[in-house]
N, C-alpha and C positions, 0 to 999 in steps of 0.2 A: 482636480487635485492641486490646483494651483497654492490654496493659503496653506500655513503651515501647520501640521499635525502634528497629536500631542504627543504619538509614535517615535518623532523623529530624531527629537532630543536623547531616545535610549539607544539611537544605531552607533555598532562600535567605527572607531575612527576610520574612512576611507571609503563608508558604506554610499555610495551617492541614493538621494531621495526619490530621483526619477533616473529612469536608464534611457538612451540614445540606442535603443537593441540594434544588433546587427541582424538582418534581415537574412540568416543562411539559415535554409532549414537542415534539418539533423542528416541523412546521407554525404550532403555537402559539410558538414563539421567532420565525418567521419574519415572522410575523402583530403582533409587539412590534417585530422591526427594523424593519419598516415604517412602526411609528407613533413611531419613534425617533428615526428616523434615515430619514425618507423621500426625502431629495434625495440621499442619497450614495449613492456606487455600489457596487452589491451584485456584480453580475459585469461585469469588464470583456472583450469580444471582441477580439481584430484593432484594439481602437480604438474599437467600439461598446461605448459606457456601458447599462446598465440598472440604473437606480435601485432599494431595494428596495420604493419603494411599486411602480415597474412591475413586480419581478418578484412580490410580493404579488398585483395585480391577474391576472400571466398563467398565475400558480399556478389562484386560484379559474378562470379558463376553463378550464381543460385538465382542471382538477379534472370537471367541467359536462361535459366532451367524455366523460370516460372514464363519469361515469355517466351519460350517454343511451346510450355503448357496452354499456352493461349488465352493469360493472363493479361486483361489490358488496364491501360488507364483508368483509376475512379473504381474497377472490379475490388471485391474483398476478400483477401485471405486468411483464412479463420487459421488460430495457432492454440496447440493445446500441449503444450510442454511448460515440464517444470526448468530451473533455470540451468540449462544448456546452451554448452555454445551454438549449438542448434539453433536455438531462437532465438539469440542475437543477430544471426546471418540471417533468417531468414526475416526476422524485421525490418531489417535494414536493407534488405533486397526486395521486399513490398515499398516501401520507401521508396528506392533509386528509381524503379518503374513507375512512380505515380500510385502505385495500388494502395490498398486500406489496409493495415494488420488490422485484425480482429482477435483480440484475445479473450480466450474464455478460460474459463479453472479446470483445473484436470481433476479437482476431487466432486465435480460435478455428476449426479445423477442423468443416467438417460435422458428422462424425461428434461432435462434442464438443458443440457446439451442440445439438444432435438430443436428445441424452442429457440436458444442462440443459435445455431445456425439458420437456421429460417427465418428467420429474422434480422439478422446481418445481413442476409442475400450471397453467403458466401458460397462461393464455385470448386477452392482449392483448399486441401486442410494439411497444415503440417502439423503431426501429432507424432506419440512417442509407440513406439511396438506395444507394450506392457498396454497398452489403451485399445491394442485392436479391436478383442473379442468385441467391446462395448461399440465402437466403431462400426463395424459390423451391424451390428441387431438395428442402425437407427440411420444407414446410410442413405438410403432408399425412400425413407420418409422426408430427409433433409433435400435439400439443394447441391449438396456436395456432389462434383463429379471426378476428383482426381483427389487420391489422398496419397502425399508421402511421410512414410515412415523414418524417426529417428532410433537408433538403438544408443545405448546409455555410453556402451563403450567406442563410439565412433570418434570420441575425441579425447580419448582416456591414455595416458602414456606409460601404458601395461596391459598386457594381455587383460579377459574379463577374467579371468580365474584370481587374476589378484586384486579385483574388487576391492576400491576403500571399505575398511569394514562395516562403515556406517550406510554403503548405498548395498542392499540387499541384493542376494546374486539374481532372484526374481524379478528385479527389475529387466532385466534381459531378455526376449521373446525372439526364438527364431522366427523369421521372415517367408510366407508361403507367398508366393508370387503368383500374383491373379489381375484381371483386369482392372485397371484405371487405378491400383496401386503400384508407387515405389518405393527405394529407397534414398535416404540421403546420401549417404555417400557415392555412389554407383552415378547416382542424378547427374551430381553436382561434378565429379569427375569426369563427364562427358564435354564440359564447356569450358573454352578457353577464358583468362581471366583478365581478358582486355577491359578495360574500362567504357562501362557504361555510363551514356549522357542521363545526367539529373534527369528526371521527369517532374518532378516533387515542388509546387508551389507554393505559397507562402500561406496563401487564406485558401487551399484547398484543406482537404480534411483527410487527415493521415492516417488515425487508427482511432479504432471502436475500442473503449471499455467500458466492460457492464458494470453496474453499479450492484450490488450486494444479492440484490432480489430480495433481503430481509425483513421487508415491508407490503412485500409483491411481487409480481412479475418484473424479473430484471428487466434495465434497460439499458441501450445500447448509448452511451455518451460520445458525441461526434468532438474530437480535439482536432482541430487545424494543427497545419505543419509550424503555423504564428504561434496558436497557444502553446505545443512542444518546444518549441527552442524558446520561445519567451519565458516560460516556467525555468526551465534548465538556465539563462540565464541572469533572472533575478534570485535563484537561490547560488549561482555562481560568485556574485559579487559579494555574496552575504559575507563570505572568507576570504578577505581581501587579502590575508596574508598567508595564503594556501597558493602551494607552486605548481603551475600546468606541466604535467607529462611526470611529475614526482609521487603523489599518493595512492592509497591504496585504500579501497574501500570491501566489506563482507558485504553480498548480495543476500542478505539474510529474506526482504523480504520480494517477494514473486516477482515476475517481470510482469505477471496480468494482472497484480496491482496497481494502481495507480504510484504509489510511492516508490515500489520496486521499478517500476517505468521508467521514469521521470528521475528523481532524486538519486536512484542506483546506476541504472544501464545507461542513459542519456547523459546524464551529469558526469558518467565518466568519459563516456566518449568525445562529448564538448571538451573538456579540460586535458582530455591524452594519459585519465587516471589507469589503473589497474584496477580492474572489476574482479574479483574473489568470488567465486558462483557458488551456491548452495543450494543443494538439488532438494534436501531435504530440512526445511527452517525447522530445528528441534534443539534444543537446549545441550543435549549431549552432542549434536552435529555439531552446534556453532560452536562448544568450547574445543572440538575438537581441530576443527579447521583454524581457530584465532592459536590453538597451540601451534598450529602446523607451518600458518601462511604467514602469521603477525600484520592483518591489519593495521592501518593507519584508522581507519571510521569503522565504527560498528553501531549500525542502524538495526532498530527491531521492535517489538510491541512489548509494551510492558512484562506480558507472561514471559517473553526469553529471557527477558534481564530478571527477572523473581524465579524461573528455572536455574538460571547460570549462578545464582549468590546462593541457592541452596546446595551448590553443589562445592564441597569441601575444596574436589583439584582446581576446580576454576578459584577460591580462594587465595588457594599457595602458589598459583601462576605467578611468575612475572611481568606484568601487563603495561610495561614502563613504554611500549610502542603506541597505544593507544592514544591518539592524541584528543579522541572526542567520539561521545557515544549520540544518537539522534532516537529519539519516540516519538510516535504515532501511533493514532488509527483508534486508544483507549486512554485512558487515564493511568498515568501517573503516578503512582505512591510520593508522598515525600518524603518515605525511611527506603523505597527503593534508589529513589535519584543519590540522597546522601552516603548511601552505602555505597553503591556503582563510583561517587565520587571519592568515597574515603579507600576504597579498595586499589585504584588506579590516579587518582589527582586528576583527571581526566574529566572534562564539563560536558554534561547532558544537557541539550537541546532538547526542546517539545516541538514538534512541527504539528500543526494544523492546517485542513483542508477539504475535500470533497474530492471525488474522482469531476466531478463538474467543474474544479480548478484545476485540473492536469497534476500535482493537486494543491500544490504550494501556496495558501495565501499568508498565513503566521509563523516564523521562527521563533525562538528564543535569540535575541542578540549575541552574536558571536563574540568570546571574551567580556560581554557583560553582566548586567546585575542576573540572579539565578533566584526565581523566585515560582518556587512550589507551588504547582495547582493553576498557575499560569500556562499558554501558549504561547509565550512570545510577541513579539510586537506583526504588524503587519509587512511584507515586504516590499522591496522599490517597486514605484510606480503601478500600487494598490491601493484602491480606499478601502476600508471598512467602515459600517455601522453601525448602530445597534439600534433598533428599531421599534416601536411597540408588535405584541404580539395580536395585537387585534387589526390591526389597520395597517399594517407595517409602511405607514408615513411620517409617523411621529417620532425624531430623533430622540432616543435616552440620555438623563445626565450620566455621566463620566459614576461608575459605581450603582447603575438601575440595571438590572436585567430587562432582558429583549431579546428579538431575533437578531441573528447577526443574518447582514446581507452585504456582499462582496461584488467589487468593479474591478475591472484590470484586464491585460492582454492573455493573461493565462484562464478566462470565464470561457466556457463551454461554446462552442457552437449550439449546439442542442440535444435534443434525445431523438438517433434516427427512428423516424417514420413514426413521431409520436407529435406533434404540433401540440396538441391539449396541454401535454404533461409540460413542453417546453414552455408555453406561455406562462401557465402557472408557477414557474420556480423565476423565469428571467423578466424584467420588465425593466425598462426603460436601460438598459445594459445593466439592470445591479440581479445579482443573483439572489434570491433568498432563500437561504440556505438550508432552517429546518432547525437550525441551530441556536439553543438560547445562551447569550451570553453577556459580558459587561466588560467594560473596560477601566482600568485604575488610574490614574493621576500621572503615570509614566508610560500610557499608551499598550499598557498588555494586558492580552485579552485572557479570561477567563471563560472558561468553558463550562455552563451551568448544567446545562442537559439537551436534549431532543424534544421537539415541543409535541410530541406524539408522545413520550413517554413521560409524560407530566403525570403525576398521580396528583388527582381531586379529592383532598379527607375531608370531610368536614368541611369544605367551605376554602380549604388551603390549598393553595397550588405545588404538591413538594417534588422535586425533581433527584429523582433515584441516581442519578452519578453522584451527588453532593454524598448519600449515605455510602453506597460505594468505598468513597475516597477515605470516609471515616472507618470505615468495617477493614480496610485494606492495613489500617496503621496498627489494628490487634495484633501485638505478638504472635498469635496462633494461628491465625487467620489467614491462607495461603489465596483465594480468591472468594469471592462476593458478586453476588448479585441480588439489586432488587429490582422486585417487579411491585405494580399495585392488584392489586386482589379486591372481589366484589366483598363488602361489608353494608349489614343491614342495618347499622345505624349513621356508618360516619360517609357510606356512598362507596369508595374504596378507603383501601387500611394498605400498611404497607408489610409484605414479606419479602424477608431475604431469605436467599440460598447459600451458603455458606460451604468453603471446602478446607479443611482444616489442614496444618503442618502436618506433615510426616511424623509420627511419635507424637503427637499432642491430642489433647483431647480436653473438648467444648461444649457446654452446655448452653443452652437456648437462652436460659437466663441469664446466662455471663455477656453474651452477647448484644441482648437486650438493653442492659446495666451499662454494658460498655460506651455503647450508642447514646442512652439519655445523657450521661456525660460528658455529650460533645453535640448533643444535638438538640435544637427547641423538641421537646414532647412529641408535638403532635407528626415530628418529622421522625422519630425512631421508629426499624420496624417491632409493630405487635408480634410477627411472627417468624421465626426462624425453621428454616428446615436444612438438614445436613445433608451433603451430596458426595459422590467420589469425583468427581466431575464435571464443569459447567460445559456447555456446547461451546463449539469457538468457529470462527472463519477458519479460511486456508493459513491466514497469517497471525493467525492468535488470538481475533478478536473476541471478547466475548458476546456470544447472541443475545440479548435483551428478549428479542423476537420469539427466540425458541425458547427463552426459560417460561416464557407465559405461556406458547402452546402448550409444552410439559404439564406447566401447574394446575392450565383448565382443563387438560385428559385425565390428571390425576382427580379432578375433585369431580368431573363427569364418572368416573369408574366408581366414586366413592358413594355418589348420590346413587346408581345402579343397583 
């Protein structure tokens, strides 16, 4: 990365090209906010503050809990909470000991839980009450030998009967006590909160995330404690005129995201921010908690921000705190970005990545140019590429599509206990990615498609985000999806799914009509079908994946 790139000339003032990283992994950053910055608040709940010298101190206990559980070095502890102070402590206390967090989804089926944990090789599970019963039916199958339980109101600063109204009273499950189960609180109250010595290496490997599974069998991505704090601090730098131990960030999305990881929980605790938790990412939560808490950042996927502007109060809010909102993980509108701007003045970031990058490799420039349909330039001391899709050796000119492949201290160790899968994505240290895309004349990368989800018509290669982003600007049109579909003359043909505004109503032809005039022909879809509802991730994302199994059970029922 030595010559200079055509990225660099878009970094706003102060951004350096290459970073000198400091070599402290994340317990040891948490272990300096404390002595920092010890009276400010490290996570806010529902309204209950935790300072970071107290979460410093409830780190070292929980650290003390796990090793009299008989928790050692290199062991991995699987976590199945939504964002609780609970899994902050307990991440951070896998951490301090050397151990692995393992995080998996809690809106995970049995069967998919069952398969993470056995495949983690995890021993110890910290999960939330409300998740027992399921806990239960698949304990015995897994490798789990000691589960402890969190209840919602363990760090709630009000009895549970006064439940934020948004976290439902069901979320709370009394506690039957039975072998090789506990609790958190009771645990953790047993051990003193002297400080425990770092165990936590640089190039060891700190925590497992699985990546999607929406292709396959998830897998487990091995991120060293380098690539964690390296990611956290070339997105640190990115805001060179952001104050440590002053902001405040919405943990909109998951901690067993990659972005919720890294860019939420990490990123605050590097800098001594205020972390804002959010148990439940949903459009009516977030506007309720930004009413409540007044973020400084509010990061989220596209659907909450097209939730939050359909929604008149979030409108009439005063939103004059907000100093910057950040997207991932989907595309972008360019009438959502300018609305979210006209409504606050406030400059929306694109972030891009992969859980294989921890996940940081593209921002949008901090304070710079703001350009729609873009992801931003790459960040310090990163290359990217864009590569041909057939050979991916062949460098693209500046505006050709290709795969995009990514080098940098935040690239993957690899996929535990999969050698095949890792040699196939990483080679010669550059990652590739999966991802087609290009680059413009100021170094920002645009984001084409998935080269898996390429639809072949006739001879054309058309890549279903590009219709997407068109079908997204319909006045009426609240979300979209295309997928390509078998066709007997053109090979596949392309259909979208379509989910209409509230009070509006859309005809197949409108939609059609709307599309050829923004799109070459052969790239509009033929067919439109209407839905209440597209599938999505935990965090918003839309499935691609599942709108196709959908489409071919439907047309399997139809030929029956």
């Amino acid at each position: 990365m030595a010559q200079e790139k055509i990225w660099f000339k878009s970094y706003a003032p102060g951004v350096p090209h290459e970073i000198d990283f400091e070599k402290m992994t994340l317990p040891e950053a948490l272990k300096r906010s404390a002595r920092n910055y010890p009276e400010s608040t490290a996570l806010l709940f529902m309204g209950k503050h935790l300072s970071y010298a107290e979460l410093d101190r409830l780190v070292n206990r929980f650290a003390r809990a796990l090793l009299d559980l008989g928790v050692k070095k290199g062991e991995k502890v699987a976590l199945l909470l939504p964002n609780l102070p609970q899994a902050v402590i307990a991440i951070y206390a896998a951490f301090r000991i050397g151990a692995v967090a393992v995080m998996n989804n809690p809106l995970y089926t049995e069967r998919e839980l069952e398969y993470q944990f056995n495949d983690s090789d995890s021993k110890v599970l910290v999960s939330l009450d409300l998740l027992h019963p399921r806990i239960l039916k698949i304990k015995d199958k897994t490798k789990i030998e000691k589960v402890i339980y969190c209840h919602i109101n363990d760090y709630l600063p009000f009895p549970k009967k006064q439940l934020f109204p948004l976290v439902k009273k069901q979320m709370y499950r009394k506690f039957e006590p039975r072998e090789g189960f506990y609790e958190f609180l009771p645990i953790i109250q047993k051990y003193t909160d002297t400080p425990v010595e770092n165990a936590s290496n640089w190039e060891e490997t700190g925590a497992f995330i699985y990546t999607g599974g929406t292709t396959g069998v998830s897998k487990g991505v091995m991120l060293t404690h380098a690539n964690l704090s390296c990611n956290v601090q070339q997105f640190s730098v990115w805001f060179p005129d952001l104050k440590k131990g002053a902001e405040s960030v919405l943990a909109v999305f998951p901690f067993f995201h990659s972005a919720g990881f890294t860019a939420i929980m990490n990123l605050c605790i590097w800098n001594g921010y205020t972390d804002i938790l959010v148990p439940r990412p949903e459009p009516a939560t977030v506007m309720e908690m930004v009413k409540k808490f007044k973020p400084n950042y509010l990061p989220a996927v596209p659907t909450i921000f097209v939730g939050l502007l359909n929604t008149p109060e979030f409108r009439q809010m005063d939103l004059s705190f907000i100093k910057g909102f950040f997207s991932g993980a989907a595309p972008l509108a360019a009438d959502t970005l300018q609305q979210m701007k006209d409504l606050t003045g406030a400059t929306m970031l694109e972030v891009y990545g992969l859980t294989e990058t921890t996940p940081i490799a593209t921002v949008t420039p901090w304070g710079g140019k703001i350009k729609p349909g873009t992801v931003g330039t790459p960040v310090p001391s990163t290359d990217v590429k864009i590569v041909d899709v057939d050979t991916g050796k062949e460098e693209q000119k500046i505006g050709t599509p290709g795969e995009i492949i990514v080098k940098g201290p935040q690239v993957m160790k690899g996929y535990y206990k999969q050698p095949e899968e890792t040699a196939h994505v990483l080679k010669d240290g550059w990652l590739y990615t999966g991802d087609i895309g290009m680059f413009d004349e100021d170094g920002y990368l645009t984001i084409v498609d998935r080269k898996k989800d390429m639809i072949i018509a006739g001879g054309y290669n058309i890549y279903p985000r590009e219709i997407d982003e068109i079908l997204f600007q319909h006045p009426k049109i609240l979300e979209a999806c295309s997928i390509g579909v078998p066709d007997a003359y053109r090979g596949e043909t392309v259909k979208a799914y379509v989910v209409v505004k509230p009070g509006e109503t859309l005809t197949a032809d409108e939609v059609i009509q709307f599309s050829r005039e923004k799109l070459a022909a052969y790239k509009a879809p033929k067919m439109v079908e209407f839905i209440d509802a597209l599938p999505k991730s935990a965090v918003g994302k839309i499935l691609r994946k599942e709108v196709k199994d959908m489409d071919r059970k439907k047309s399997q029922q139809k030929k029956a």
